[in-house]
C-alpha positions, 0 to 999 in steps of 0.5 A: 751038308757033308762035313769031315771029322779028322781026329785021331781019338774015337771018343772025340769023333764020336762027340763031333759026330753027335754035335753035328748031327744035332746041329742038322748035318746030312752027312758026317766023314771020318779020319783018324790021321793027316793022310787019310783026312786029305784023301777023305777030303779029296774024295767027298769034297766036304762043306766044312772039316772040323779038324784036329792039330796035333796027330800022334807022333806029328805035332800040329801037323793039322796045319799042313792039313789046313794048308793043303785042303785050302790050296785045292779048294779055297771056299772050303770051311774050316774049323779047327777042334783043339786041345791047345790054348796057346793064342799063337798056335790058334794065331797060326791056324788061322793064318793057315786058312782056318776059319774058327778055332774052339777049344776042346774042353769046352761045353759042346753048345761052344761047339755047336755055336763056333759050327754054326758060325764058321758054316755060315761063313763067319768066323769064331775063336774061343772066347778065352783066346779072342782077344791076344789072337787079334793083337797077335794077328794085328802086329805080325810082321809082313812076310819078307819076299824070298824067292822059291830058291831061298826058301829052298835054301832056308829050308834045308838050313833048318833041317841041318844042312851044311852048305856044301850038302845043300849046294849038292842037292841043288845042283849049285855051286858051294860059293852060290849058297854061301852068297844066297846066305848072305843075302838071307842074313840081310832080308831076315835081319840075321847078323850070323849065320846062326841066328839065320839057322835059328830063324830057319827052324822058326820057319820050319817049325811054322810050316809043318 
């Protein structure tokens, strides 16, 4: 079995590394950021990855990691390894695509234990997180349906855009965005325009 490491501290990979070769793994890649760890992915074509969220200067940018390998090989197995105990932030890594979730200031038979069972295709999440991650995961509302172009539009406004900036961009009329506004207010359940910004940054802040 091949499993990539993606870390981006030494004594962290080192530490994985020595677990997974305990619990029998053949082959142990390595990656010490998000570029690198999707083209180590694409290159060996790992079983399982045990990955990281948070790379210097790009917070839980692991969850486009997760996203992307799960986008060219659903039956990969992941494993997030991570320093936060924020039941949300495990919530959205799972939604994500990842199927485990250890924290990493636990002892390294946790470790081994939520390995074991993410590689055999079950699930694991630390035990301190289990319980409010499900409830969190239970009552999530139902995405609301936006079509390509809204999410486009939703998108640049939580990057700042102003209206007429995004119209230039999309090759579209300035009165075409403010209607597309509009119709984002009413399916997101914006009264204003700056709740519809904030939810905006919401999204963005989710799918980084």
């Amino acid at each position: 079995m091949d499993v990539l490491v993606v870390d981006d501290h030494p004594i962290v990979l080192q530490g994985c590394r020595r677990v997974l070769e305990d619990a029998g793994v053949g082959t142990v890649h390595e990656a010490t950021g998000i570029a690198a760890g999707y083209r180590r992915f694409r290159r060996h074509r790992p079983d399982l990855v045990v990955a990281d969220l948070t790379f210097q200067g790009a917070s839980l940018s692991g969850l486009a990691l997760i996203r992307r390998i799960r986008a060219v090989a659903p039956g990969t197995r992941i494993l997030v390894f991570s320093m936060h105990d924020d039941p949300e932030i495990a919530a959205r890594a799972l939604e994500s695509g990842a199927a485990g979730y250890v924290l990493k200031d636990t002892a390294s038979s946790e470790l081994h234990l939520a390995f074991e069972r993410v590689r055999d295709g079950g699930t694991y999440v630390a035990p301190s997180l289990a319980a409010e991650v499900d409830r969190l995961r239970r009552e999530a509302p139902a995405a609301p349906p936006l079509t390509p172009r809204e999410r486009q539009i939703l998108a640049r406004l939580g990057a700042g855009r102003p209206h007429g900036a995004i119209a230039e961009e999309l090759g579209l009329s300035y009165k075409t965005i403010a209607n597309a506004c509009t119709q984002l207010r009413r399916k997101l359940g914006a009264r204003t325009l700056a709740d519809l910004i904030r939810i905006a940054l919401r999204d963005s802040a989710r799918n980084a």
